[in-house]
C-alpha positions as CSV (number, residue, x, y, z in Angstrom):
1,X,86.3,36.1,108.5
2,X,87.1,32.3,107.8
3,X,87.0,29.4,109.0
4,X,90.3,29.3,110.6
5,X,89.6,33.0,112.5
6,X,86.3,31.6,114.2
7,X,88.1,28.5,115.5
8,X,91.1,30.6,117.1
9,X,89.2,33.4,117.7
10,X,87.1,31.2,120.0
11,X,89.5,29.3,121.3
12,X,91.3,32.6,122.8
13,X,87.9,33.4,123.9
14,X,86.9,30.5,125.8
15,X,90.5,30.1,127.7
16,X,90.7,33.7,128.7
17,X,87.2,33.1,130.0
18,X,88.3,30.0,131.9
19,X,92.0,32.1,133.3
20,X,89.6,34.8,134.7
21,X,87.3,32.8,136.5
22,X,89.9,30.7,138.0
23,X,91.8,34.1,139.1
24,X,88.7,35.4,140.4
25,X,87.9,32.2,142.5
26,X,90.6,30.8,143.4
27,X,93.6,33.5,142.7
28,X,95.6,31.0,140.9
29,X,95.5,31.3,136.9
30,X,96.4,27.6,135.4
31,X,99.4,27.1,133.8
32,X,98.0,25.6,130.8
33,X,95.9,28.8,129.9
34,X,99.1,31.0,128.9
35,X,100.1,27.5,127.4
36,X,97.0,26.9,124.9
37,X,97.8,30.9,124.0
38,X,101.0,30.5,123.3
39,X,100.7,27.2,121.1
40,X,97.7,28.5,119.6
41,X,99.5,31.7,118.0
42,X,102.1,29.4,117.0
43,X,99.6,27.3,115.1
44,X,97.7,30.9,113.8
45,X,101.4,31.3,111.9
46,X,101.2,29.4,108.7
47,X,97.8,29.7,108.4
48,X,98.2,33.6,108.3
49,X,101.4,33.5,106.8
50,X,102.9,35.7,109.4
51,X,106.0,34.1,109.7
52,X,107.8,37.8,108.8
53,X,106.2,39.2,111.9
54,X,107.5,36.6,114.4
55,X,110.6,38.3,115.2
56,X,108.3,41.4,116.2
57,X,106.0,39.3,118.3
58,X,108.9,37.8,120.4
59,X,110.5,41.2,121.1
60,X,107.2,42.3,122.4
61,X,106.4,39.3,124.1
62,X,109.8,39.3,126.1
63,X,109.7,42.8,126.9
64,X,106.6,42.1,128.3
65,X,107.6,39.3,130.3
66,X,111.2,41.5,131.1
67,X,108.6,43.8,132.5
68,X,106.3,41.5,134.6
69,X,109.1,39.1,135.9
70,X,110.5,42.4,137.4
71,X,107.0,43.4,139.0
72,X,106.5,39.9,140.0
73,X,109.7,39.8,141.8
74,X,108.5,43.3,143.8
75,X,105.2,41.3,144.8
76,X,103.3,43.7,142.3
77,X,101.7,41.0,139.8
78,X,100.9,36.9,140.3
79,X,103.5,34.7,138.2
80,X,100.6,34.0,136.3
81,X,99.2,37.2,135.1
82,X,102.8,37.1,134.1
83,X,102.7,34.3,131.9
84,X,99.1,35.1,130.6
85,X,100.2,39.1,129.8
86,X,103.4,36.9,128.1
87,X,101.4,34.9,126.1
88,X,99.0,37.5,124.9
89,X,101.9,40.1,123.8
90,X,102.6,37.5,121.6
91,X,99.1,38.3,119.9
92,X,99.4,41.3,120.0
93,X,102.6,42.1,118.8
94,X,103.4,45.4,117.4
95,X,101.2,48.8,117.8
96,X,98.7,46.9,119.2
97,X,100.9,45.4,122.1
98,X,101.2,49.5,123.6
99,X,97.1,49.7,123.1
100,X,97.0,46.2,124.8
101,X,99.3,46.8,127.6
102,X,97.6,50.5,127.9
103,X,94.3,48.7,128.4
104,X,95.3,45.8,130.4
105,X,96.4,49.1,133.1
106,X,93.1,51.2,132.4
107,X,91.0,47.9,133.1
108,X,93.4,47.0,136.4
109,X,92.6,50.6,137.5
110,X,89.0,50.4,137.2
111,X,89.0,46.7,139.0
112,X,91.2,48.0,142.2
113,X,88.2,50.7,142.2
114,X,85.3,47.9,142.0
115,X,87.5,46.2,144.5
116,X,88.1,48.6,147.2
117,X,84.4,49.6,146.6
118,X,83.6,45.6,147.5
119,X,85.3,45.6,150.5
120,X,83.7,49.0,152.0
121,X,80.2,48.0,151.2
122,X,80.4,44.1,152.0
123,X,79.7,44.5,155.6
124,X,76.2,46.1,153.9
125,X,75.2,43.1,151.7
126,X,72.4,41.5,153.1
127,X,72.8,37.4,153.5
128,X,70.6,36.4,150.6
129,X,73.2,38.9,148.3
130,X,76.3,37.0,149.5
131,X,75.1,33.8,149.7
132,X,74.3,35.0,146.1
133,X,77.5,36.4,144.9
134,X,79.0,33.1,146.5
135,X,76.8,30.4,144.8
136,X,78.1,32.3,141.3
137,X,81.5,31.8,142.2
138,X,82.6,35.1,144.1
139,X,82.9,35.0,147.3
140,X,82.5,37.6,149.2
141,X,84.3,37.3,152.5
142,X,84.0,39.1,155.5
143,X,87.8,39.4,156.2
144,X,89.9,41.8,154.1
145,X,90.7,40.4,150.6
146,X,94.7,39.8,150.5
147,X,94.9,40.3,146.7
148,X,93.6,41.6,143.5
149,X,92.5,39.0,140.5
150,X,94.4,40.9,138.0
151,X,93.8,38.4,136.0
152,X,90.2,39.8,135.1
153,X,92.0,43.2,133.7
154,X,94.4,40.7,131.9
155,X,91.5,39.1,130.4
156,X,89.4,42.1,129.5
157,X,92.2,43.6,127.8
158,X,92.4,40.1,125.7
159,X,88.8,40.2,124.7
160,X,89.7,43.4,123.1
161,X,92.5,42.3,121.4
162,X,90.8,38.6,120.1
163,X,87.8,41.3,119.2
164,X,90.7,43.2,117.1
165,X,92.5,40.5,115.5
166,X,89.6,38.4,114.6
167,X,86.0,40.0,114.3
168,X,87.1,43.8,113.4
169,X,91.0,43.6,112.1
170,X,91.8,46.8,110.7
């Protein structure tokens, strides 16, 4: 690993980090996460030299938004988790965008299950546990939750894939 692969690598980390925490507090992911993605794999390029895989990348990448525009128009997905599952196909980009997108829905599946968990046993939390839960950013409410912070699966999937591309490329 160089120089080059920490920085990125990092980078990719510490905004997927910051997208998922925002989702998870305030079910909004910032526009400028999918935005430092984005410009940052345009940067990774010429660096890598993968200028011959670009036309693979965008293919990917708009399928993947073709895909989640459609699911954001059925109320399925946030316009964000759109734009961060955009920006990370373009990562990803061949074989590993199925494995990615394959995760991203394992890892949504195993949230809606922590999720639905949350809301049966929150009336069971004692005070001290939600005042807790609250002071580290997740609030636990006593009302029904309205949505799901996809954005988490999104972002565990892109641990995996930053994990792939920069610490353990095959």
């Amino acid at each position: 690993m160089h120089y080059g692969s920490l920085v990125f690598g990092t980078t990719l980390i510490v905004t997927l980090s910051w997208a998922t925490v925002t989702d998870v507090r305030a079910r909004t992911i910032p526009n400028l996460a999918p935005a430092v993605i984005a410009v940052l794999w345009l940067l990774h390029l010429p660096l890598e030299g993968g200028w011959d895989k670009v036309p693979v990348d965008l293919i990917g990448a708009a399928s993947v938004f073709a895909v989640g525009f459609a699911s954001w128009r059925c109320g399925l997905l946030g316009g964000g988790d759109v734009k961060l599952l955009t920006a990370l196909a373009l990562w990803a980009g061949g074989p590993p965008l199925i494995r990615f997108i394959v995760l991203t829905a394992l890892a949504g599946g195993a949230l809606a299950v922590v999720w639905l968990a949350m809301r049966s046993l929150r009336t069971l939390l004692p005070v001290p546990a939600v005042i807790a839960l609250g002071r580290l950013g997740v609030e636990v409410a006593r009302a029904e939750p309205t949505t799901l912070p996809y954005g988490v699966a999104i972002g565990l999937a892109g641990f995996w894939l930053v994990y792939h591309l920069f610490w353990f490329p095959r």
